[in-house]
N, C-alpha and C positions, 0 to 999 in steps of 0.2 A: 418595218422597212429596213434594208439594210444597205444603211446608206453606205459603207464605203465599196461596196458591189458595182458601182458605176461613176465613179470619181477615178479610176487610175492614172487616167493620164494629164500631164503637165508638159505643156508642149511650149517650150519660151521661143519656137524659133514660129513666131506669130505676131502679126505687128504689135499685140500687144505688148506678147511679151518682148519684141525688142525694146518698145518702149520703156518699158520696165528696166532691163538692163539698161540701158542708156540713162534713166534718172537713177541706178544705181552708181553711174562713173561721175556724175555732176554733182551729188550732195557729198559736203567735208568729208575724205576718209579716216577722220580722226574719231568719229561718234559711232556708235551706233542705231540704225531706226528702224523703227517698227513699224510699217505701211500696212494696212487692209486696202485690199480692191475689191470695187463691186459693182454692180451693171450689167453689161455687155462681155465685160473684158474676161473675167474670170471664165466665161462659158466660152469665150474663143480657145482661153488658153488650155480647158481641162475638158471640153467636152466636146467641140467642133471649130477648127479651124477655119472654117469657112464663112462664121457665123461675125460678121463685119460690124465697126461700129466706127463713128466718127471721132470718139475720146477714148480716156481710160479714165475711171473716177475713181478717187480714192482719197483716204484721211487718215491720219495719223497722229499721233501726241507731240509730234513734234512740230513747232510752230513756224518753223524755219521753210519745211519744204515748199511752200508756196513763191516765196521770193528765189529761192534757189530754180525752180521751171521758171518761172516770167524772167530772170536774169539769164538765160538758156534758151529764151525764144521759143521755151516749150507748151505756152500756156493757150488759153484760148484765145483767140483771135490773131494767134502769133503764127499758126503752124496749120494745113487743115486736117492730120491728124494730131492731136492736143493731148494733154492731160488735165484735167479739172479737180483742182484741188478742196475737198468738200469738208464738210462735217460730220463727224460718227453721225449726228442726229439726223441727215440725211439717207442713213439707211435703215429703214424701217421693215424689219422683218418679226421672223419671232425671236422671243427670248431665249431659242436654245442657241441660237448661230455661236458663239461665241468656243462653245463647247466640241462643235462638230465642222471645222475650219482645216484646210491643210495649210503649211507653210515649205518655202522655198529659200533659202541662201542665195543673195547674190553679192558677193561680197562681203561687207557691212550692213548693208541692208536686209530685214528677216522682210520677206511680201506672204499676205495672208489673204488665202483666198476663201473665203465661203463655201458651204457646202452648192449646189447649184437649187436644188430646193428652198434654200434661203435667198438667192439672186430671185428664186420665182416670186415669192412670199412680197419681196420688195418692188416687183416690177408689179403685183396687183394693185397697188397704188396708183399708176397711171395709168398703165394696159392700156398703151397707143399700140400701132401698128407694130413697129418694130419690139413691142413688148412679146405680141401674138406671137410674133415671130420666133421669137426666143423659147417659149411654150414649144411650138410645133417641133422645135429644134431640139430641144432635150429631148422630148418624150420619143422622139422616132431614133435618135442616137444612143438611148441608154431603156428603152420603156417605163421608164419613170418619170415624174409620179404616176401613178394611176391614180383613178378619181378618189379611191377610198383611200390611199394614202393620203392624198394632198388635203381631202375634208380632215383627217386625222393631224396633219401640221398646222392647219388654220384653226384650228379648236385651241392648241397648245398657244396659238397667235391672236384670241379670241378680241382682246385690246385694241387690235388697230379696227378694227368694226366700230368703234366707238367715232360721234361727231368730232369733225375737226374743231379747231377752236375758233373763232369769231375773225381773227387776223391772220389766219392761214388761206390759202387757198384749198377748196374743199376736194376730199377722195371719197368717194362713195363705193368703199370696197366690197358690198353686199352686192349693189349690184353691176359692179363691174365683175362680180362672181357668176351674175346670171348672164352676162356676155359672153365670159370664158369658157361657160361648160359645154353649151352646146354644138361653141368651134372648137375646142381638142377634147373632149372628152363624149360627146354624143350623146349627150340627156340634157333636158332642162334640172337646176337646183330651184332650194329654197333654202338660200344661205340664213335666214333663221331659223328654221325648222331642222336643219342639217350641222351648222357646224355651232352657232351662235348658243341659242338655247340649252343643247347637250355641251357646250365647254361649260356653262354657268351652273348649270346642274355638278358638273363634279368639283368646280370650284367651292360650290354651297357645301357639297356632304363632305370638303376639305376641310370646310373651316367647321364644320358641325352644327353647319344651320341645317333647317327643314327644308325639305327640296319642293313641300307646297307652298305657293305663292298665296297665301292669305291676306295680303296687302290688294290684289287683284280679286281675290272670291268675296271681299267686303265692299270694292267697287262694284263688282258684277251684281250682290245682292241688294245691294241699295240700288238697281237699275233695274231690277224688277219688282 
């Protein structure tokens, strides 16, 4: 896939992105900070304008911004369009995002936006309504992903298919996959048959294990 083929555009003059500048004019201009944003925001700013959201989410290393928006009246429940100051660990995509990222200058401030395949990756996590939404919205403004693509990013993403933990609240991203394909993509999956089993499979012939499962053909035999 080539991703940067439908990423050109950076449109700040979007409420996100004014948001954005404007928490660029309210944090000390004496520092500089490093902001990722991700959600909604980023596919307003890079890929549809029109594509609405009630916040702009975003986290940073620096520990400051949170007090600097609530001292600004910009936070949640201050404004009813907000900025919501989160956690890196709150964005849960795959492990390439990091590598395939645009960034922006405003000021002092560097804002880092995600590829929008990584906004997808992180929005199958909930895939509410306005997740769909955001699906239907790339793929009609850029034709991407396609299905084979996007099995091909969630295999490299193979980890977040694993159980949540006992004190999380739970994401069932397998089959919030068998929700998703048949409203933007037109097939039923079998997200373990499709993307789950073939990641593991070349994870195993990475590490130079055996790609049959003999742990499983000593169950199976002692069961007949």
């Amino acid at each position: 896939m080539d991703l940067a083929s439908w990423t050109s555009l950076i449109d700040l003059d979007t409420p996100a992105g004014r948001m954005l500048k404007k928490l660029a004019t309210i944090l000390p201009q004496e520092r500089h900070y490093d902001i990722t944003v991700f959600g909604s925001a980023p596919l307003q700013i890079t890929v549809d304008p029109a594509l609405l959201s009630s916040d702009v989410d975003l986290f940073s290393d620096s520990e400051d911004v949170e007090q600097w928006v609530k001292q600004a009246g910009l936070g949640m429940g201050q404004a009813d369009f907000y900025i919501q100051v989160c956690s890196g660990l709150n964005f849960r995509t795959s492990p390439k995002w990091a590598a395939r990222t645009r960034k922006i200058e405003i000021g002092h401030c560097t804002f880092i936006f995600p590829h929008p395949v990584d906004i997808l990756i992180a929005k199958l996590n909930r895939l509410d309504e306005k997740d769909l939404r955001a699906f239907e919205t790339v793929i009609r403004k850029t034709g991407h992903p396609t299905s084979e693509e996007f099995i091909r990013e969630l295999r490299f993403a193979v980890d977040l298919f694993r159980p949540s933990f006992d004190e999380e609240q739970g994401h069932d991203l397998a089959n919030n996959c068998r929700r998703l394909w048949p409203l933007v993509f037109g097939r039923e999956i079998d997200p373990h048959v499709e993307i789950i089993a073939p990641a593991l499979k070349i994870r195993r012939e990475g590490y130079g294990e055996p790609t049959r499962d003999y742990k499983q053909e000593l169950r199976d035999a002692l069961k007949s």
